[in-house]
OpenMM code with the backbone's topology and positions (N, CA, C; nanometers):
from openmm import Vec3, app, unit

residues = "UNK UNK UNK UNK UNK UNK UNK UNK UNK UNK UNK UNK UNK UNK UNK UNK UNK UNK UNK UNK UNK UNK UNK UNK UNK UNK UNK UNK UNK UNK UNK UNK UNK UNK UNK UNK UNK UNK UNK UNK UNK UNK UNK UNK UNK UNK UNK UNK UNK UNK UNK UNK UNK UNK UNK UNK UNK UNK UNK UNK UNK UNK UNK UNK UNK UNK UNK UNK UNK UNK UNK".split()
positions = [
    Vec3(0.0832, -0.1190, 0.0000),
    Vec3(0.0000, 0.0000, 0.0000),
    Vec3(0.0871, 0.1246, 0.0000),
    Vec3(0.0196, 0.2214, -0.0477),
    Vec3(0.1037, 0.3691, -0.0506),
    Vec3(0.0837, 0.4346, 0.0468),
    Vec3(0.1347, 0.5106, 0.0973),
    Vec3(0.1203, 0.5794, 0.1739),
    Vec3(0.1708, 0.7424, 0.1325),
    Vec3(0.0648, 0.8374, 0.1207),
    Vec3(0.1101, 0.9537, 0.1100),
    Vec3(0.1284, 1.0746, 0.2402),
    Vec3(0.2049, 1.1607, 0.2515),
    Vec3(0.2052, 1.2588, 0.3293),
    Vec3(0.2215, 1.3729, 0.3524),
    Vec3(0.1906, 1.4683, 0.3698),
    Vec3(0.2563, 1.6012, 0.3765),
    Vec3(0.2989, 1.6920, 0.4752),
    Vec3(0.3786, 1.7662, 0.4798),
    Vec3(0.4246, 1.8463, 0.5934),
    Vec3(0.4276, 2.0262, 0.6010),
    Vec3(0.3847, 2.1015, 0.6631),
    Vec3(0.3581, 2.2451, 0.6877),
    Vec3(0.4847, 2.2840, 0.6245),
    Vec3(0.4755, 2.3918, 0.5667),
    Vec3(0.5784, 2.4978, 0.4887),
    Vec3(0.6742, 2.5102, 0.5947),
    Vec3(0.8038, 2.5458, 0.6036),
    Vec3(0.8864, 2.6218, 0.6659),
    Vec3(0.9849, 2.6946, 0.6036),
    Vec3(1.0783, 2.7561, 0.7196),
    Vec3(1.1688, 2.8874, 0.6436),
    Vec3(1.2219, 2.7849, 0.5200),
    Vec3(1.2847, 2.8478, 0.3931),
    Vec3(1.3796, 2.8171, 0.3339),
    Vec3(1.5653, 2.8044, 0.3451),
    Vec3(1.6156, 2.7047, 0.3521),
    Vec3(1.7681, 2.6573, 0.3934),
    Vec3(1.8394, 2.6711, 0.3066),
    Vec3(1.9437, 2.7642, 0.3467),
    Vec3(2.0780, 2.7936, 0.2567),
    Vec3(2.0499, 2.9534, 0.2188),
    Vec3(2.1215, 2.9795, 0.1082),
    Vec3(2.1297, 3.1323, 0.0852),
    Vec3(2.1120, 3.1449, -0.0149),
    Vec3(2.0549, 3.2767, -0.0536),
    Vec3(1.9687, 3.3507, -0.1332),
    Vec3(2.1112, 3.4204, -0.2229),
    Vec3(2.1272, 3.4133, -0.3197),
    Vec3(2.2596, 3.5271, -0.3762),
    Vec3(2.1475, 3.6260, -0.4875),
    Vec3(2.1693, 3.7507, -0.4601),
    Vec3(2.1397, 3.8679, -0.5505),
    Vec3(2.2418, 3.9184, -0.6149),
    Vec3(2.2010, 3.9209, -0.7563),
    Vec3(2.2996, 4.0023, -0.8438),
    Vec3(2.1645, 4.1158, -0.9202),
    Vec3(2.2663, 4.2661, -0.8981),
    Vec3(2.2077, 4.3739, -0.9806),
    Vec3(2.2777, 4.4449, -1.0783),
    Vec3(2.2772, 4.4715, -1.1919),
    Vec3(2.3498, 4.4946, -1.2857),
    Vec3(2.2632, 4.6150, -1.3663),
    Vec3(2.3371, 4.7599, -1.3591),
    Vec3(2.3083, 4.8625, -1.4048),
    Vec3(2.3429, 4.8620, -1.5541),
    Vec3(2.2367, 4.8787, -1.6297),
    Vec3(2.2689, 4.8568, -1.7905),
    Vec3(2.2791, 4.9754, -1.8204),
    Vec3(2.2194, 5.0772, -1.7702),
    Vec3(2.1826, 5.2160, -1.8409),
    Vec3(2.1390, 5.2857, -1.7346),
    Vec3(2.0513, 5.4380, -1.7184),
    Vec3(1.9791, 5.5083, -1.7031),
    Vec3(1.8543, 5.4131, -1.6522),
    Vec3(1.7907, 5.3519, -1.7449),
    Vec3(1.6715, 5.3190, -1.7591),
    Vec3(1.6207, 5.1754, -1.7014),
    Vec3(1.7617, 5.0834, -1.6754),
    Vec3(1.7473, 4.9477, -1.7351),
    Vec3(1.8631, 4.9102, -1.5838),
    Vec3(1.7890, 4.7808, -1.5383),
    Vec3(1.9023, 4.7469, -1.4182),
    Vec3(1.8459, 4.5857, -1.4853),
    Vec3(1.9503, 4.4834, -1.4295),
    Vec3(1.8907, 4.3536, -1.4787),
    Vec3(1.9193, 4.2603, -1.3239),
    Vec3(1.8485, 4.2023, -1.2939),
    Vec3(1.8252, 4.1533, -1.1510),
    Vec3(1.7795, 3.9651, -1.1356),
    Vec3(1.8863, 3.9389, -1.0875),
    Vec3(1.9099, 3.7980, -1.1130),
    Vec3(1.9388, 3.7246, -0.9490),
    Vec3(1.8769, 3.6145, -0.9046),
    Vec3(1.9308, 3.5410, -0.7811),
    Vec3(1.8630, 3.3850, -0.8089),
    Vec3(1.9593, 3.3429, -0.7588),
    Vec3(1.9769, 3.1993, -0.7205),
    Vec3(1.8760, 3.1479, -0.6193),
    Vec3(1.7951, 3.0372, -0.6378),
    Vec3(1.7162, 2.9685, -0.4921),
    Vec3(1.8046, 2.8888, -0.4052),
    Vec3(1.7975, 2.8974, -0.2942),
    Vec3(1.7944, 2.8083, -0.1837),
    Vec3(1.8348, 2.6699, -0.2064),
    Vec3(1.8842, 2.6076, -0.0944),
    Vec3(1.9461, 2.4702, -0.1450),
    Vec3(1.8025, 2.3903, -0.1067),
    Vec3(1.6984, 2.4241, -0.0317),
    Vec3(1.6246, 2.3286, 0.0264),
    Vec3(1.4851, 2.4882, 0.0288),
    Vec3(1.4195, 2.4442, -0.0721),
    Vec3(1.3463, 2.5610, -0.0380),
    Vec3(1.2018, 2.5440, 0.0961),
    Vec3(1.1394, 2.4240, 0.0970),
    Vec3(1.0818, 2.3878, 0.2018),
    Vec3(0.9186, 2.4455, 0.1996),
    Vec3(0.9340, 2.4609, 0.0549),
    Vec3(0.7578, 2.4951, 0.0025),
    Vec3(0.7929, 2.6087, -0.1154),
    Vec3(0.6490, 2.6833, -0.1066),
    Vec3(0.6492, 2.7788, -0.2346),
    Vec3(0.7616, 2.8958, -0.1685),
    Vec3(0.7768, 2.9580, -0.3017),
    Vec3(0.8432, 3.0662, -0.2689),
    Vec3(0.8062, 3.1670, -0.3531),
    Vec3(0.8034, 3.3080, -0.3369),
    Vec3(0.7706, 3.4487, -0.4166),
    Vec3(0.9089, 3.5104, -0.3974),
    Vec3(0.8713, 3.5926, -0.5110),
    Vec3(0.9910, 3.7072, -0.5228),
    Vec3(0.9175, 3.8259, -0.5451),
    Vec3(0.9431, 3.9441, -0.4958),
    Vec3(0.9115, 4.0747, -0.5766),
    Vec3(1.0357, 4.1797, -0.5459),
    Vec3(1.0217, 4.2490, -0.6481),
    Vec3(1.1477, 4.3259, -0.7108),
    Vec3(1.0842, 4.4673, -0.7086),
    Vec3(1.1593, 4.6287, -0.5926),
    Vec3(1.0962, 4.6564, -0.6174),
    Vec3(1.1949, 4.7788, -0.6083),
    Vec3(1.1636, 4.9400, -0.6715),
    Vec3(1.2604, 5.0312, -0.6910),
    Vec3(1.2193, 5.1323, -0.6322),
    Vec3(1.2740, 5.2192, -0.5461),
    Vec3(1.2445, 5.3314, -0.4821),
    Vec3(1.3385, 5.4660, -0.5426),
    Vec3(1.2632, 5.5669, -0.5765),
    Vec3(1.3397, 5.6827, -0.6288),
    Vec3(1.2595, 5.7702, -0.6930),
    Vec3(1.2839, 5.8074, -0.8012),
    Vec3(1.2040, 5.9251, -0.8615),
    Vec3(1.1658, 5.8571, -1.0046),
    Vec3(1.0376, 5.8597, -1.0304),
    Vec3(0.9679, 5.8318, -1.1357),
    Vec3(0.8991, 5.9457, -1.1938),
    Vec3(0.8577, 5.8857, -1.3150),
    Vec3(0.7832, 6.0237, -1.3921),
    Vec3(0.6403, 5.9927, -1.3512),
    Vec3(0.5447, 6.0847, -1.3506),
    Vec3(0.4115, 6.0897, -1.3056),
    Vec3(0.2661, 5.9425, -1.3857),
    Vec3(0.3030, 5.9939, -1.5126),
    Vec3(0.1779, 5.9397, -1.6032),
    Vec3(0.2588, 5.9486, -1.7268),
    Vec3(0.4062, 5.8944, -1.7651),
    Vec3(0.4241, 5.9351, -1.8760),
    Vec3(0.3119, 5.8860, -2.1011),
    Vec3(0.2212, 5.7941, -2.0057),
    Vec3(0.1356, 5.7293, -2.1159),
    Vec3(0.0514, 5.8410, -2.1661),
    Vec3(0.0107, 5.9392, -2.0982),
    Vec3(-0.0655, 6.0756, -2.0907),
    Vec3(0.0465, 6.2057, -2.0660),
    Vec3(0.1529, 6.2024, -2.1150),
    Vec3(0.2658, 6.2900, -2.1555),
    Vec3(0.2968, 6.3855, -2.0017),
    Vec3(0.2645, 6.3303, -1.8725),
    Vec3(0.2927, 6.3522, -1.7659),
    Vec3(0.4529, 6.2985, -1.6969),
    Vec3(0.5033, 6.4044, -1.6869),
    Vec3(0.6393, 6.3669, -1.7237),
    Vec3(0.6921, 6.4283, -1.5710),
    Vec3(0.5837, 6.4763, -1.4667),
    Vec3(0.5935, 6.5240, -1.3436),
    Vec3(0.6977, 6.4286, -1.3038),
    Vec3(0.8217, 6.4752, -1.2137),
    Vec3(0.8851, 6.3544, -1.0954),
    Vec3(0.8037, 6.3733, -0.9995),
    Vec3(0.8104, 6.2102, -0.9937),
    Vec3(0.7688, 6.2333, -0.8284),
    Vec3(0.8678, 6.1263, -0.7170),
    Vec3(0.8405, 6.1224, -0.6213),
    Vec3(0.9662, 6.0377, -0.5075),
    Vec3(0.8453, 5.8638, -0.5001),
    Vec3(0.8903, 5.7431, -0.5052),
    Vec3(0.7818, 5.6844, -0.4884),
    Vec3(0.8663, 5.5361, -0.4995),
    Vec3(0.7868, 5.3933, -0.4467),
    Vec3(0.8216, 5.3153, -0.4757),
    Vec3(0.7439, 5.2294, -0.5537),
    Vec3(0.7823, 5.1664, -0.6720),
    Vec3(0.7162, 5.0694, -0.7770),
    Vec3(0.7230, 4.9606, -0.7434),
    Vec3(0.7162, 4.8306, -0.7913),
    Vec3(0.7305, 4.6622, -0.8155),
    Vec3(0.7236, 4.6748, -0.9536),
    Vec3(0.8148, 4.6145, -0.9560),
    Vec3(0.8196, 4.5168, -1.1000),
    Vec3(0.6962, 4.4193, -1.1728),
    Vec3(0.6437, 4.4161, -1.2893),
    Vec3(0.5391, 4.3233, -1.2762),
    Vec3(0.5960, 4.2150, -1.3349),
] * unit.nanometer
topology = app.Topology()
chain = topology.addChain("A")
for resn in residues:
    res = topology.addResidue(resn, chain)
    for name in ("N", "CA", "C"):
        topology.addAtom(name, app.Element.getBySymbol(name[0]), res)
């Protein structure tokens, strides 16, 4: 007979490495490695704090101070 089982999420084991790489002005490229034992799901979000333009789709080109996410 089989027997199946499961066990509650916990932290993730081992280390996380981040690499950020400034291409330009405009453009950073953002890369990391998982965990040796991740120990369930895992998320990422990526996110930039500084000065953005307002609405540039509607030619709003205001700065403003603010933080985004990546989608």
């Amino acid at each position: 007979d089989e027997v199946v089982s499961m066990t509650l999420e916990s932290v993730p084991e081992g280390l996380i490495v981040l690499n950020l790489t400034v291409v330009d002005a405009r453009t950073v490229n953002v890369t990391w490695t998982l965990p040796e034992k991740l120990n369930g799901k895992m998320t990422f979000q990526v996110g930039f704090t500084g000065l953005f333009y307002a609405n540039p789709d509607a030619w709003n080109y205001t700065t403003i101070f603010g933080t985004r996410q990546l989608l």
